[in-house]
Backbone as XML, in Angstrom:
<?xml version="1.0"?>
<chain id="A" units="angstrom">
  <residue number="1" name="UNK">
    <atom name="N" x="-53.530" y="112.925" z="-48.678"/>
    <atom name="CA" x="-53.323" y="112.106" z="-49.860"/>
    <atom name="C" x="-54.426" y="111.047" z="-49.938"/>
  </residue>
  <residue number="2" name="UNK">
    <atom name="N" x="-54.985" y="110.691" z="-50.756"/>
    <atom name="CA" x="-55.871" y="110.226" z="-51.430"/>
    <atom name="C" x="-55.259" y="108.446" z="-51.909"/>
  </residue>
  <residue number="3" name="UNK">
    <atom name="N" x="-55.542" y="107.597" z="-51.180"/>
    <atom name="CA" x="-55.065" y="106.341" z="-51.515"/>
    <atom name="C" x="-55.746" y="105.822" z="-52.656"/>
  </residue>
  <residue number="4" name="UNK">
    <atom name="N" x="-54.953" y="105.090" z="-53.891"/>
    <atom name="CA" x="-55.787" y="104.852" z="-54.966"/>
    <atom name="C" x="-55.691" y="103.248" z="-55.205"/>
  </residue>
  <residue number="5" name="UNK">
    <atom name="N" x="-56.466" y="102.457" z="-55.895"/>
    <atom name="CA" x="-56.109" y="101.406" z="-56.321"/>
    <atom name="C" x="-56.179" y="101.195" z="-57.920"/>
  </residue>
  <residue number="6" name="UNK">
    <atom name="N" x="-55.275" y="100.726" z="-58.424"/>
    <atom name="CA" x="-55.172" y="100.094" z="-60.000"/>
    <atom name="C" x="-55.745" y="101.881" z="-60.581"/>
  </residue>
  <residue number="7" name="UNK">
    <atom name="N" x="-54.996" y="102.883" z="-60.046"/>
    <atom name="CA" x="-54.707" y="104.681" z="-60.669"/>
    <atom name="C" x="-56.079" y="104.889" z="-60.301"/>
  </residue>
  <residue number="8" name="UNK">
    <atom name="N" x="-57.062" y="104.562" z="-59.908"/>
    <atom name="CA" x="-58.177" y="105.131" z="-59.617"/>
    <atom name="C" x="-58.437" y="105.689" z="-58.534"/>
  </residue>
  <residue number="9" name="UNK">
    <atom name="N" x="-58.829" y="106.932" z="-57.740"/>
    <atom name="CA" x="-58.792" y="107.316" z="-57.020"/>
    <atom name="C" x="-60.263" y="106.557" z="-55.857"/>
  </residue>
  <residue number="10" name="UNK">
    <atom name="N" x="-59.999" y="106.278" z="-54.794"/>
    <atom name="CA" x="-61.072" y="105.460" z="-53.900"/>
    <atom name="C" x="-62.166" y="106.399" z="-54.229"/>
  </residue>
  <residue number="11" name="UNK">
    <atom name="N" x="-62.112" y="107.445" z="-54.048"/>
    <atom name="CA" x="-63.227" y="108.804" z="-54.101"/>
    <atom name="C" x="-64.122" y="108.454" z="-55.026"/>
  </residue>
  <residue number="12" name="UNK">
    <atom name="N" x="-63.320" y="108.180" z="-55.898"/>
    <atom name="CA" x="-64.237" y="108.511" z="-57.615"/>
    <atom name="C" x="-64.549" y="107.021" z="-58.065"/>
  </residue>
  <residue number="13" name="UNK">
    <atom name="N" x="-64.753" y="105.832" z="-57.134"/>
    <atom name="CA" x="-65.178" y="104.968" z="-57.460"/>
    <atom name="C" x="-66.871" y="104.340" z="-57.317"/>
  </residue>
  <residue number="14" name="UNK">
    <atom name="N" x="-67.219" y="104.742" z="-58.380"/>
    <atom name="CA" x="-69.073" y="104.580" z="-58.547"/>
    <atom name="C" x="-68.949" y="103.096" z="-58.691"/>
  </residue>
  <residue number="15" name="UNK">
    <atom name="N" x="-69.811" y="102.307" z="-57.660"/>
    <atom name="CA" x="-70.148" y="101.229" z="-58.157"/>
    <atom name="C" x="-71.541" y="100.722" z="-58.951"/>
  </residue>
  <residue number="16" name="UNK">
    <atom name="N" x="-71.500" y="99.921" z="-59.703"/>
    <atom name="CA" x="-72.129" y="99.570" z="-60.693"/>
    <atom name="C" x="-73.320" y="98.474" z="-60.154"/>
  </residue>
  <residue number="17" name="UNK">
    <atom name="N" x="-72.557" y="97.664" z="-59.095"/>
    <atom name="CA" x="-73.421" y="96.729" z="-58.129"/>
    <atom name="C" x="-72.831" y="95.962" z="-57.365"/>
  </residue>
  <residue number="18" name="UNK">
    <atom name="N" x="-73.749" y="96.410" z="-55.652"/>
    <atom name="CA" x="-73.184" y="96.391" z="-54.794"/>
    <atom name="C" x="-73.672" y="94.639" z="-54.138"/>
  </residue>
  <residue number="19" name="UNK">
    <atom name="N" x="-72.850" y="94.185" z="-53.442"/>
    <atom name="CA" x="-73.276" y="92.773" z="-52.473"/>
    <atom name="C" x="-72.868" y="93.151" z="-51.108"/>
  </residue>
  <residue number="20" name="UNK">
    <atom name="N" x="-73.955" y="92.653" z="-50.531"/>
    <atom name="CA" x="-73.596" y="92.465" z="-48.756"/>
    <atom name="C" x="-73.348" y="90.950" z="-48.770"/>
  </residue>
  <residue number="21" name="UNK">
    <atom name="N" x="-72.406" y="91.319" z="-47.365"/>
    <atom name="CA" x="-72.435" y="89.476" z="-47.182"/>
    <atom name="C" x="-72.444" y="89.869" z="-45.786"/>
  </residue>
  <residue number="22" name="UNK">
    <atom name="N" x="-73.347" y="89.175" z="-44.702"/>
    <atom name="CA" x="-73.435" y="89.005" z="-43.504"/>
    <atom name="C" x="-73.035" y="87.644" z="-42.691"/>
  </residue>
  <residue number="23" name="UNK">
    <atom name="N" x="-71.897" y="87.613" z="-42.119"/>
    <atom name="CA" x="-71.552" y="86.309" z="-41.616"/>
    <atom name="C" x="-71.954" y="86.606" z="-40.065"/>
  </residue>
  <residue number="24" name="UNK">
    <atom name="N" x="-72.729" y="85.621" z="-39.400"/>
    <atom name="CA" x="-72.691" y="85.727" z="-37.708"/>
    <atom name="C" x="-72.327" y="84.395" z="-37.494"/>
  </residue>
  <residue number="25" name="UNK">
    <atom name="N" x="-71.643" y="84.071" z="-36.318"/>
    <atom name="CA" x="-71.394" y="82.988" z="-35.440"/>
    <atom name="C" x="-71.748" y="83.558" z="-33.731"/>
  </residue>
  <residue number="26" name="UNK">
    <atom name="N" x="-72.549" y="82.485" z="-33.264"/>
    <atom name="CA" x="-73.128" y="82.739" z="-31.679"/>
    <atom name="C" x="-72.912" y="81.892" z="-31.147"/>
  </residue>
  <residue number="27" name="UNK">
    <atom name="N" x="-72.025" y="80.581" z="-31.655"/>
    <atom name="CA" x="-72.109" y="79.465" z="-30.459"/>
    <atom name="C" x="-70.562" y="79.304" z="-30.674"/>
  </residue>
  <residue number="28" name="UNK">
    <atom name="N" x="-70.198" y="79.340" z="-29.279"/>
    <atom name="CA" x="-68.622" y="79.401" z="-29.029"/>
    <atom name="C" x="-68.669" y="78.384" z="-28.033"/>
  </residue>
  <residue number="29" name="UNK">
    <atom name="N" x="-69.092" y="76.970" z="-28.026"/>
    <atom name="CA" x="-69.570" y="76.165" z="-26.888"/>
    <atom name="C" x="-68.149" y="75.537" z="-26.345"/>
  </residue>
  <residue number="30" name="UNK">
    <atom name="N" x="-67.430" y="75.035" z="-27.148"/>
    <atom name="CA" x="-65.582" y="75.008" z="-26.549"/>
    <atom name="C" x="-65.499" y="76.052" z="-25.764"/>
  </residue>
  <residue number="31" name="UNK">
    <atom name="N" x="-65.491" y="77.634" z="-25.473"/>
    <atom name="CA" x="-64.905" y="78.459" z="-24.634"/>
    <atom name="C" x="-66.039" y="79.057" z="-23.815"/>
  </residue>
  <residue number="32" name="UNK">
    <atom name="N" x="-67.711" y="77.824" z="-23.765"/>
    <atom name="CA" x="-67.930" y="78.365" z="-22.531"/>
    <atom name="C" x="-69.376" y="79.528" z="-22.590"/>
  </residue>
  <residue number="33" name="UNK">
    <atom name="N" x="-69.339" y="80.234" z="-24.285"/>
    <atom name="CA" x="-70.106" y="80.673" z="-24.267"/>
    <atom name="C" x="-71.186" y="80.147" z="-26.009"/>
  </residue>
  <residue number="34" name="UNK">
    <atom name="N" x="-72.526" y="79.919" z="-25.198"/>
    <atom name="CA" x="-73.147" y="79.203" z="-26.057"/>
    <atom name="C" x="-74.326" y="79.550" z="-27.437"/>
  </residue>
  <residue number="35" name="UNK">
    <atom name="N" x="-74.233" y="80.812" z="-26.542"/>
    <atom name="CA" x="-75.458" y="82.218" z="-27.300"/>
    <atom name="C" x="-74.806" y="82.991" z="-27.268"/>
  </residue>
  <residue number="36" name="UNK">
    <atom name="N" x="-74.468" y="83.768" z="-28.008"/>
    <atom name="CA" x="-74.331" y="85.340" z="-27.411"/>
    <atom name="C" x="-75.626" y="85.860" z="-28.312"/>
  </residue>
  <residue number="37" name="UNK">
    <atom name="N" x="-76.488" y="86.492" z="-27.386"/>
    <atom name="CA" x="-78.000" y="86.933" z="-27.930"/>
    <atom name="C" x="-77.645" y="88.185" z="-29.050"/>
  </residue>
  <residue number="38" name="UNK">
    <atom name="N" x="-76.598" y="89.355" z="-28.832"/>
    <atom name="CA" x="-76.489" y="90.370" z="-29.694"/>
    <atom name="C" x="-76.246" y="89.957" z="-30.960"/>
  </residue>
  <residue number="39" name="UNK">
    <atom name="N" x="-75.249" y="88.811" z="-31.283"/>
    <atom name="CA" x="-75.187" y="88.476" z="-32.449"/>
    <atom name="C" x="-76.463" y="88.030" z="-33.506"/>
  </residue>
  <residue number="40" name="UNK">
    <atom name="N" x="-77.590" y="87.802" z="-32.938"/>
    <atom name="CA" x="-78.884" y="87.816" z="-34.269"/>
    <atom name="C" x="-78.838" y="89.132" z="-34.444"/>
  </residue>
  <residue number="41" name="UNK">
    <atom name="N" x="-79.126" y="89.840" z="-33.100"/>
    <atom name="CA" x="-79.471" y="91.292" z="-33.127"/>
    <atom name="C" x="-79.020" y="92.047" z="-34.222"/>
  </residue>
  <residue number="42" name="UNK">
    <atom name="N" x="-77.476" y="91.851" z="-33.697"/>
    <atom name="CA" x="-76.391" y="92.538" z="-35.165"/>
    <atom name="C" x="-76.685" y="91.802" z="-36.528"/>
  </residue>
  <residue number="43" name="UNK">
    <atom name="N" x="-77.167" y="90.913" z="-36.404"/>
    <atom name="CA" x="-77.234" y="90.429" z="-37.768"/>
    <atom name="C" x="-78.381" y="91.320" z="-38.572"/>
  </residue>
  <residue number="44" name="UNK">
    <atom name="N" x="-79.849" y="91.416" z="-37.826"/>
    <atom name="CA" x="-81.027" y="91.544" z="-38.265"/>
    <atom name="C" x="-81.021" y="92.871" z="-38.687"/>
  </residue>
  <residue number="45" name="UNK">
    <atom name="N" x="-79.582" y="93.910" z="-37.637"/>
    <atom name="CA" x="-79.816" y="95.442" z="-37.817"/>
    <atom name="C" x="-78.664" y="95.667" z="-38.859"/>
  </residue>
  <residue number="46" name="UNK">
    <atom name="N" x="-78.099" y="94.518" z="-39.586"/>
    <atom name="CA" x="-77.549" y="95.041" z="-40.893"/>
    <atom name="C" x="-77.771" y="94.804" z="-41.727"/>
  </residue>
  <residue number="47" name="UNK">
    <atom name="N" x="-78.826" y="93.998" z="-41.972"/>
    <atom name="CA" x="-79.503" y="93.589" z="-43.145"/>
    <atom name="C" x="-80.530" y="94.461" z="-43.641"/>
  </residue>
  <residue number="48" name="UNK">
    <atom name="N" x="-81.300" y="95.326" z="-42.168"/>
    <atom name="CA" x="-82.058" y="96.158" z="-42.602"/>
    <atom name="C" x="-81.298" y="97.427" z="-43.380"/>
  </residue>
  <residue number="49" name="UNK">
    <atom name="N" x="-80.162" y="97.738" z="-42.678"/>
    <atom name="CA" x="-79.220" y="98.611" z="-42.867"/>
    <atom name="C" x="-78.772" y="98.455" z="-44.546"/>
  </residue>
  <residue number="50" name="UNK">
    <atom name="N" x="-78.629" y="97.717" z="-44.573"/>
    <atom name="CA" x="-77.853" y="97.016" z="-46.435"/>
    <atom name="C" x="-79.188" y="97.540" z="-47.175"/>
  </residue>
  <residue number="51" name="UNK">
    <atom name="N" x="-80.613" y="96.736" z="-46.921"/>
    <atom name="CA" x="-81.916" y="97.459" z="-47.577"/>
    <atom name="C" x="-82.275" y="99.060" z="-47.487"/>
  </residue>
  <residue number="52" name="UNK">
    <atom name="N" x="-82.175" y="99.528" z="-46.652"/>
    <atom name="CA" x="-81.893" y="101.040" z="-46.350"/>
    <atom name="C" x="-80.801" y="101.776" z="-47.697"/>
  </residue>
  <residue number="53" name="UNK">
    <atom name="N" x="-79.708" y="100.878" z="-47.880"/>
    <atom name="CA" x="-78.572" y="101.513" z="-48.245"/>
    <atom name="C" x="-78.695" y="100.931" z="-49.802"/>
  </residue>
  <residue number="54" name="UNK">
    <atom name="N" x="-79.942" y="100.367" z="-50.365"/>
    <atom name="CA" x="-80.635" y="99.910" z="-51.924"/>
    <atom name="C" x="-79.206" y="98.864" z="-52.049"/>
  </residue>
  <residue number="55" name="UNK">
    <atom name="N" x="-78.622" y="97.948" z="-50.971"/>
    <atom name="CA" x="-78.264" y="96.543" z="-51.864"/>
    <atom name="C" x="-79.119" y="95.529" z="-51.561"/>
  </residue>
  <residue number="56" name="UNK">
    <atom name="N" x="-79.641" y="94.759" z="-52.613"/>
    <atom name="CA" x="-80.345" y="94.216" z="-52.847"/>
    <atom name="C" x="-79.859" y="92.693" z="-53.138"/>
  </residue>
  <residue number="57" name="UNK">
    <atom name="N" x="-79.030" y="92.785" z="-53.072"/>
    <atom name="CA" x="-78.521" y="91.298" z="-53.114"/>
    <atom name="C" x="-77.377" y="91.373" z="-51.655"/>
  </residue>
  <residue number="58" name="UNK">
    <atom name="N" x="-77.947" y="90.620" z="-51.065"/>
    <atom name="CA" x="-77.269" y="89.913" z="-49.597"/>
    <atom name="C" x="-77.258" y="88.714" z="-49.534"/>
  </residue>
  <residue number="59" name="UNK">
    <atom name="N" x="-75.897" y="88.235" z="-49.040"/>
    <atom name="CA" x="-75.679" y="87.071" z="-48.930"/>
    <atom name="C" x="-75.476" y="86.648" z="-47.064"/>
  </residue>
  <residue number="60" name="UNK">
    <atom name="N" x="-76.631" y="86.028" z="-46.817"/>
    <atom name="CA" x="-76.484" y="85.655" z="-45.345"/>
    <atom name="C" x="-76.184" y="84.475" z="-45.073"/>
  </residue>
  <residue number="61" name="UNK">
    <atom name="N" x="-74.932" y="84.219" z="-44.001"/>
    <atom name="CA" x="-74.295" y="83.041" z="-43.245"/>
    <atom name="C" x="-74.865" y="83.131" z="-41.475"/>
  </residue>
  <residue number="62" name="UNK">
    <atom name="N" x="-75.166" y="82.097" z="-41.365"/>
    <atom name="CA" x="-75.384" y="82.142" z="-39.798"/>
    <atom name="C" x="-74.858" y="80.788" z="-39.268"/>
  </residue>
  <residue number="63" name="UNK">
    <atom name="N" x="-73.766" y="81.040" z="-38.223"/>
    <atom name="CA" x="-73.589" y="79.505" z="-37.448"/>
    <atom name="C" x="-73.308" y="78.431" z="-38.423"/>
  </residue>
  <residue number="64" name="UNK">
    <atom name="N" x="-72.736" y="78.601" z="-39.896"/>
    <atom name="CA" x="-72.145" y="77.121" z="-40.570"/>
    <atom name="C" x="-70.875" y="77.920" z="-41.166"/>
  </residue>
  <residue number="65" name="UNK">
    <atom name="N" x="-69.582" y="76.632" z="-41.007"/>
    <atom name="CA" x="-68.546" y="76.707" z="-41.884"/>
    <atom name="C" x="-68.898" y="76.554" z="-43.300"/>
  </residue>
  <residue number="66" name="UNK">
    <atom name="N" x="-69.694" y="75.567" z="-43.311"/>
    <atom name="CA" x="-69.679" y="75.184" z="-44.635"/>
    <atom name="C" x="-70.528" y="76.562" z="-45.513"/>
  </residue>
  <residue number="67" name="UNK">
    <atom name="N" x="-71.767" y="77.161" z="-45.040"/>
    <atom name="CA" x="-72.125" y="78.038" z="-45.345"/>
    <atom name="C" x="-71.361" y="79.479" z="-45.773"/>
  </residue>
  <residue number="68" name="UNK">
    <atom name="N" x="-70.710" y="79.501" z="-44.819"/>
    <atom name="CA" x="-69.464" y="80.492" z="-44.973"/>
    <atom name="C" x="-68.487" y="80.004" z="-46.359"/>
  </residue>
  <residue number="69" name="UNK">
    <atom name="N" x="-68.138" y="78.833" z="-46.311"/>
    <atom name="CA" x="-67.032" y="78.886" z="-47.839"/>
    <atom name="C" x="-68.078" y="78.780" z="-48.643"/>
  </residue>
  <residue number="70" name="UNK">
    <atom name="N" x="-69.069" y="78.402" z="-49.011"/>
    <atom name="CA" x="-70.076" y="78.433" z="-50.160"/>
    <atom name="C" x="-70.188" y="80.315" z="-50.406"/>
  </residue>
  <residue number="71" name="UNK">
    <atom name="N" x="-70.460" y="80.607" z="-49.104"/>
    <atom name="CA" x="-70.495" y="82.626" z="-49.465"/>
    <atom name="C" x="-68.896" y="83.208" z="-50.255"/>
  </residue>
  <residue number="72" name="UNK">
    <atom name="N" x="-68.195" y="82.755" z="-49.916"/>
    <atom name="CA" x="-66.647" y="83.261" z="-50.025"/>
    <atom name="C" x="-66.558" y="82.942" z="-51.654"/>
  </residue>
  <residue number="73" name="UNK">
    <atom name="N" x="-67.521" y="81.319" z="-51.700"/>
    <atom name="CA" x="-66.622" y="81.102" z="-53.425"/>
    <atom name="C" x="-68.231" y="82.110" z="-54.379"/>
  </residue>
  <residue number="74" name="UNK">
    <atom name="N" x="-68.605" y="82.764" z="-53.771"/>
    <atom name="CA" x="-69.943" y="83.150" z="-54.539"/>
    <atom name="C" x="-69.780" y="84.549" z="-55.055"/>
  </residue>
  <residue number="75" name="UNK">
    <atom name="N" x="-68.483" y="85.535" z="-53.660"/>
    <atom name="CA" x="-68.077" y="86.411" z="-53.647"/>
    <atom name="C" x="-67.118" y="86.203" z="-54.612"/>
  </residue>
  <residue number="76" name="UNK">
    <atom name="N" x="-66.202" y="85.471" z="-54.395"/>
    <atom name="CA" x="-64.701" y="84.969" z="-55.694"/>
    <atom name="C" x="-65.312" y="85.233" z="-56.687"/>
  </residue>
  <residue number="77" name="UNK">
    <atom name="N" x="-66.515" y="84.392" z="-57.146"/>
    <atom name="CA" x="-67.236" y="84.369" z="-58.752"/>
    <atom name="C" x="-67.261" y="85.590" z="-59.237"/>
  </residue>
  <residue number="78" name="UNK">
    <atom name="N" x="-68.530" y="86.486" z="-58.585"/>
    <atom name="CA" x="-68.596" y="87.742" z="-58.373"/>
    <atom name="C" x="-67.246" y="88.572" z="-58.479"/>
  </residue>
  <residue number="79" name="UNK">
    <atom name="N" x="-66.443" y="88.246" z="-57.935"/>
    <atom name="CA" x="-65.519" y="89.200" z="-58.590"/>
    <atom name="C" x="-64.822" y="89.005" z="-59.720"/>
  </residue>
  <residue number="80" name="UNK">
    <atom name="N" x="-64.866" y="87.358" z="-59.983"/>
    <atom name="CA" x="-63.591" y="87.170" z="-61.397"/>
    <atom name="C" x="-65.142" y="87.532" z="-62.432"/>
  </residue>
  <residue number="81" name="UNK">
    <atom name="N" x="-65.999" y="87.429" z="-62.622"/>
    <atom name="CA" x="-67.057" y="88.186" z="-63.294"/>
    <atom name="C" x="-66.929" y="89.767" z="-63.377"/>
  </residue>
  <residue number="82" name="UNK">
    <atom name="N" x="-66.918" y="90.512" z="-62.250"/>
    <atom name="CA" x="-66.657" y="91.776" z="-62.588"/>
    <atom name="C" x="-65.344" y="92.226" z="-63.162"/>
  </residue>
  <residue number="83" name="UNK">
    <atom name="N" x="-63.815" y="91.737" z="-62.885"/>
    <atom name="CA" x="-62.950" y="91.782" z="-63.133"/>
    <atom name="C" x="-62.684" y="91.440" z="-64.748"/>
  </residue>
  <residue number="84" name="UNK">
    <atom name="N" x="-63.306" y="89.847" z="-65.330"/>
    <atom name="CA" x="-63.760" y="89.913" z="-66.821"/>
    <atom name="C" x="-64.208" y="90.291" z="-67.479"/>
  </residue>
  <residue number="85" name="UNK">
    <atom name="N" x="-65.445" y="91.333" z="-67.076"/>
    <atom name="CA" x="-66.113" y="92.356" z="-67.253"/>
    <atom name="C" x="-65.314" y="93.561" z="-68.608"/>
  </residue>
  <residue number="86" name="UNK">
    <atom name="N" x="-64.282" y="93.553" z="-68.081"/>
    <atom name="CA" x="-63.688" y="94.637" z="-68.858"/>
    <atom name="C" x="-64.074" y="96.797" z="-68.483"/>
  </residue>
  <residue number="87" name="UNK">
    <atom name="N" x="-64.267" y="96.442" z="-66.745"/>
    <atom name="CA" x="-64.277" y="97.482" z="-66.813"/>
    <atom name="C" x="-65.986" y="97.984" z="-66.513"/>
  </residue>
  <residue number="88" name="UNK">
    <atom name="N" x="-66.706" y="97.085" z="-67.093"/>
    <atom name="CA" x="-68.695" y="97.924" z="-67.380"/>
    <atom name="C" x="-69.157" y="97.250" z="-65.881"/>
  </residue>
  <residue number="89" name="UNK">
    <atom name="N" x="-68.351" y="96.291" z="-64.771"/>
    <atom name="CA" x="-68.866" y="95.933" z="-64.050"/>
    <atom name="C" x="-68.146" y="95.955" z="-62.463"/>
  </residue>
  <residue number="90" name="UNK">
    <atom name="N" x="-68.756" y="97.463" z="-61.883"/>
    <atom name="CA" x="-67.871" y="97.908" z="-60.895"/>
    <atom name="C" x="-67.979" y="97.560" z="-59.268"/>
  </residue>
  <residue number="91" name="UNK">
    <atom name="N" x="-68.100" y="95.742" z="-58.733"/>
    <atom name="CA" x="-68.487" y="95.520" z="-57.539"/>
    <atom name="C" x="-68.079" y="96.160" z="-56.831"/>
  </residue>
  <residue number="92" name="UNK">
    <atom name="N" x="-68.735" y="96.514" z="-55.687"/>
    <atom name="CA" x="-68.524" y="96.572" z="-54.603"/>
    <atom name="C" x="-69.079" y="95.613" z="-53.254"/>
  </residue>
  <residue number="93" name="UNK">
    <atom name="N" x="-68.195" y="95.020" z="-52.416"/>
    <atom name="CA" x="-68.595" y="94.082" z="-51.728"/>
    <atom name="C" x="-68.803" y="94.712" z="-50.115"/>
  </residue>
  <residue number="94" name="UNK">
    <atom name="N" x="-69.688" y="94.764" z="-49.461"/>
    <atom name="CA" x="-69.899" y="95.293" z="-48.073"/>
    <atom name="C" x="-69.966" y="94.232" z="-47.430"/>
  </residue>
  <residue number="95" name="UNK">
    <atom name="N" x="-68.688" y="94.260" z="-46.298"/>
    <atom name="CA" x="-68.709" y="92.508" z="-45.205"/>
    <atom name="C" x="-68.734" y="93.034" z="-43.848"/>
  </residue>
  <residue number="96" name="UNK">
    <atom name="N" x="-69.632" y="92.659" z="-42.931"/>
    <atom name="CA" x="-70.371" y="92.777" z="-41.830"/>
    <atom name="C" x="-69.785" y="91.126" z="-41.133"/>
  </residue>
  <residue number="97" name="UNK">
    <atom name="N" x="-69.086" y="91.222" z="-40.171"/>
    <atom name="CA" x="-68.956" y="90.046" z="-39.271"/>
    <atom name="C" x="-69.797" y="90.355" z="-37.646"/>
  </residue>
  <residue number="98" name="UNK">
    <atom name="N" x="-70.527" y="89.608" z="-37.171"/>
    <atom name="CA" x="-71.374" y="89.332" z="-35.986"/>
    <atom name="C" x="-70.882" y="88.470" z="-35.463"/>
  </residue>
  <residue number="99" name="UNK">
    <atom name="N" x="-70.180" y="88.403" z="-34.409"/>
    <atom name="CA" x="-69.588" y="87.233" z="-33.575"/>
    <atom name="C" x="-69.217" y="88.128" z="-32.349"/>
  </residue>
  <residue number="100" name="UNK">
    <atom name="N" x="-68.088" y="87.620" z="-32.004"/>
    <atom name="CA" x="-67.840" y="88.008" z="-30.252"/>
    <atom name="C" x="-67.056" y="88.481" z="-30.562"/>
  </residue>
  <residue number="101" name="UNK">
    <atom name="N" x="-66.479" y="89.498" z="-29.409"/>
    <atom name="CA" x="-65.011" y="89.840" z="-29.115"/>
    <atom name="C" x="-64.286" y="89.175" z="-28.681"/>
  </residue>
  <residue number="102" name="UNK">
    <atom name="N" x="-63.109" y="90.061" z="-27.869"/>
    <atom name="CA" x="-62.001" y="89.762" z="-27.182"/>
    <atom name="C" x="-62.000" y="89.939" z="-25.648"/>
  </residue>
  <residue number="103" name="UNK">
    <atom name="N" x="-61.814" y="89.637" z="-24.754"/>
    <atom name="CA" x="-61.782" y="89.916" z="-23.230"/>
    <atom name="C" x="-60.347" y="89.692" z="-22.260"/>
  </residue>
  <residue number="104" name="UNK">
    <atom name="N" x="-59.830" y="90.527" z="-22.225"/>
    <atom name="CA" x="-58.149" y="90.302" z="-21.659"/>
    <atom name="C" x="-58.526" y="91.611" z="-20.354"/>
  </residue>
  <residue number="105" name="UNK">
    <atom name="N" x="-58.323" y="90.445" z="-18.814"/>
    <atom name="CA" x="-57.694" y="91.391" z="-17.731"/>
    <atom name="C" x="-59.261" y="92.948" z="-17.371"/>
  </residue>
  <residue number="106" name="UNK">
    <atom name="N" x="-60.139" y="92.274" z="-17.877"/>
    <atom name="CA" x="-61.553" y="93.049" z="-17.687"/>
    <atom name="C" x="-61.304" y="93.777" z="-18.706"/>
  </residue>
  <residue number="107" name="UNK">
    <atom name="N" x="-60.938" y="94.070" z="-20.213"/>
    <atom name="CA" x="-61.020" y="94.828" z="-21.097"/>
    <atom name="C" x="-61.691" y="94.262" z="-21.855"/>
  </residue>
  <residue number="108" name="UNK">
    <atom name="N" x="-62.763" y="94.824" z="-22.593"/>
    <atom name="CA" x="-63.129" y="94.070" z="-24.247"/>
    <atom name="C" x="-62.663" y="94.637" z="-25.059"/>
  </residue>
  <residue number="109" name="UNK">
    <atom name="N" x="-62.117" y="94.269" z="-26.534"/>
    <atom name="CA" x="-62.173" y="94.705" z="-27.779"/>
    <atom name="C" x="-62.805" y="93.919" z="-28.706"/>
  </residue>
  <residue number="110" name="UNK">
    <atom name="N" x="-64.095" y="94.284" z="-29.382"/>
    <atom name="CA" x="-65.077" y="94.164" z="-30.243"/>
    <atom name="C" x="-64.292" y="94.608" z="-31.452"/>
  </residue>
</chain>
């Protein structure tokens, strides 16, 4: 079965124009860790990835709260714009988080 939203089938949804938003956080200095070096890494290899994949509008956050709600209300806009649209304006939003995992008892979950 084929999950749909608002009768449209996910399948058959062409978007019209796409946004990345890349958020990383690397400094976790309360718990100890102050870099984590992969997180630029991941950042740098999805941005190329988003250009690869022709979106052309990316929105990058690195290391600020405040940066982060300025991205969130830019995305909101972006959508009550496509949503007013009436239909001719079909976002699609691609969200990439770069930060740390989890570590419980020698396990990670990323």
């Amino acid at each position: 079965m084929v999950e749909t939203f608002s009768n449209v089938k996910i399948a058959d949804f062409k978007a019209t124009h796409a946004v990345g938003l890349i958020l990383s956080n690397q400094h976790f200095d309360k718990i100890g860790m102050d870099e984590l070096s992969t997180v630029k890494d991941n950042h740098a290899t999805m941005k190329r990835s988003f250009a690869f994949l022709g979106i052309k509008e990316v929105i990058e956050v690195e290391d600020s709260y405040d940066d982060m709600d300025r991205a969130f209300k830019q995305i909101t806009s972006k959508c009550i714009e496509a949503d007013l649209s009436g239909g001719k304006t079909k976002l699609f939003v691609y969200t990439f988080v770069a930060s740390h995992g989890i570590m419980y008892n020698g396990a990670t979950k990323t």
